[in-house]
N, C-alpha and C positions, 0 to 999 in steps of 0.2 A: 580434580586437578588442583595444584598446589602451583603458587609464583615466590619467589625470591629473590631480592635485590641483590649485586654481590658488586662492592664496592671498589673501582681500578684504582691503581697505582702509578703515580707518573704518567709514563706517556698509554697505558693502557686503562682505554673508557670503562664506565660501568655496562651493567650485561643485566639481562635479565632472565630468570631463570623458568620453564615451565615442567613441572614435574605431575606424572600419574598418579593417581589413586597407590600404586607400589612406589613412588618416588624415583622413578624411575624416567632420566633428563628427555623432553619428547621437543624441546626447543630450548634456543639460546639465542638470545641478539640483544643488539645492544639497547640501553634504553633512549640516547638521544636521536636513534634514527626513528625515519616514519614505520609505524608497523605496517608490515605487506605479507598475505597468505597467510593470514588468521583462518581462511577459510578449510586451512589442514587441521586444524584445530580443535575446529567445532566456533568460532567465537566470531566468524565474521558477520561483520554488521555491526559488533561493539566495540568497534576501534576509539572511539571517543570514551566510552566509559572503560576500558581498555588503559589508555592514555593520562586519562587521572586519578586509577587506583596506581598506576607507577609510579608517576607523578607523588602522590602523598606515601607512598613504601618507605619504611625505614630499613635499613643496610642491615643485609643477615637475616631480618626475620619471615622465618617463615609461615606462609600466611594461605587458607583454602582459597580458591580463586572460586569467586561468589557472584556472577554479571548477571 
C-alpha cells in the first residue's frame, strides 16, 4: 500500500491519499480530521502511528506505507 500527501488550495483542505500495490485510489480523507475505519484497510489499531507518518509527509511524495 502506498500514501500521499496532496496539497489544498484556498478554501479546499489537504487529503490524503491511500493507493494499492496497482496504485489504484482504495481511500481519500483528509488529513486534519480524526482517522475513523482504518479497520477496511488492514491498519486499525495504528491510528497513532498512522497520524505521525502524515504528520511528517512531505506534499506530493510518494511514499510505501510501512506501520
Amino acid at each position: 500500500m502506498y500514501i500521499i500527501k496532496v496539497k489544498g488550495k484556498a478554501k479546499i483542505p489537504d487529503y490524503i491519499q491511500l493507493r494499492d500495490e496497482n496504485f489504484v485510489l482504495i481511500a481519500y480523507f483528509r488529513a486534519d480530521r480524526p482517522l475513523k475505519n482504518l479497520d477496511r484497510y488492514g491498519l486499525d489499531g495504528k491510528e497513532d502511528a498512522l497520524a505521525a507518518l502524515i504528520e511528517s509527509l512531505s506534499f506530493g511524495k510518494l511514499q510505501k506505507l510501512e506501520l
